[in-house]
Phi, psi and omega in degrees: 000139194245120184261132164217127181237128173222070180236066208269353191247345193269021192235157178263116188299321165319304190265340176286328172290349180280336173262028184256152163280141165356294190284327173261353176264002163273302155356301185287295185356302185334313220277145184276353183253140164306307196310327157310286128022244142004294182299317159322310208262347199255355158253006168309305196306307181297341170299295169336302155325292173304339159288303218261342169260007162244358165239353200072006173283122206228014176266147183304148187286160166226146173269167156221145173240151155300195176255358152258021182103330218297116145270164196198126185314127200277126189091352182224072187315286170323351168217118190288166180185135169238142178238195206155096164235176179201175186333305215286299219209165156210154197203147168224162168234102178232141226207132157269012169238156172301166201190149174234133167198145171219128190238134175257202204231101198279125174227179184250138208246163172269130183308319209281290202313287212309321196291018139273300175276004175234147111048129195266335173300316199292331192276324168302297168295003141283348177244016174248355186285156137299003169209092160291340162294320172276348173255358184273328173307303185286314176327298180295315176304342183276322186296321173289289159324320182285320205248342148262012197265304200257352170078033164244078166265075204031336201118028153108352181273076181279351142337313197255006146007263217264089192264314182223088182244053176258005168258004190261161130229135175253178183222160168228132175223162212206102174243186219266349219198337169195185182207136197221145195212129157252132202228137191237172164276157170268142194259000000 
């Protein structure tokens, strides 16, 4: 199930660091800006949802990391989650298969940046679109969401991401202000 909030100003930063766990309110503490900060603390809350109205789970989440950074709920094997904010938003996924999601900010992107991280079909179908932003946007979430679902970033060559994605679906949901993607193994 996928949670997207982009009310990131309407919580009291004071009493939400007081209802977060340890680990994550020293995480947010880390960030030197309130709005980080905020972005931290509002997709810890949005997990917290997500637990607790698709599992009944209703205890502060705790992390565990892989050996590639990855987290995964301590105590709770059986349930997955990728989390993701930007300026904009915060989006969360939790699934009883792994999951990826990443949601950004439709801005105006660089042409010199995108010839680095996409492709050359990708780089066609970003300049042939009528909103290149919104298809340069949807790409990198699809690249992202893929690279939490799976810990693979070709060998650091993310051009070549989405090259062979026919074990993936993705999902795009498309607001006024950002765009967020979810990427599963196909069963």
């Amino acid at each position: 199930m996928i949670y997207i909030d982009d009310h990131i100003d309407d919580f009291d930063l004071q009493e939400a660091l007081a209802t977060v766990s340890a680990q994550r309110r020293e995480q947010a503490l880390r960030y030197r800006f309130e709005r980080d900060q905020r972005l931290c603390l509002a997709a810890y809350r949005l997990l917290r949802q997500a637990l607790t109205t698709e599992y009944g789970i209703n205890e502060l989440p705790q992390f565990i990391y892989d050996s590639k950074g990855k987290p995964a709920l301590a105590g709770h094997p059986d349930i997955h989650f990728s989390m993701s904010h930007c300026s904009a938003a915060v989006a969360c996924a939790v699934s009883d298969r792994p999951i990826g999601i990443d949601i950004e900010t439709l801005e105006h992107y660089s042409e010199e940046v995108a010839s680095h991280v996409m492709n050359d079909d990708e780089m066609r179908r970003i300049l042939e679109s009528p909103y290149p932003n919104a298809a340069f946007t949807r790409l990198w979430t699809m690249k992202e969401s893929l690279f939490k679902l799976t810990g693979d970033d070709c060998g650091g060559n993310i051009a070549r991401m989405l090259e062979d994605v026919t074990r993936f679906w993705f999902t795009t949901t498309v607001q006024v202000s950002y765009l967020c993607t979810t990427c599963e193994f196909i069963e």
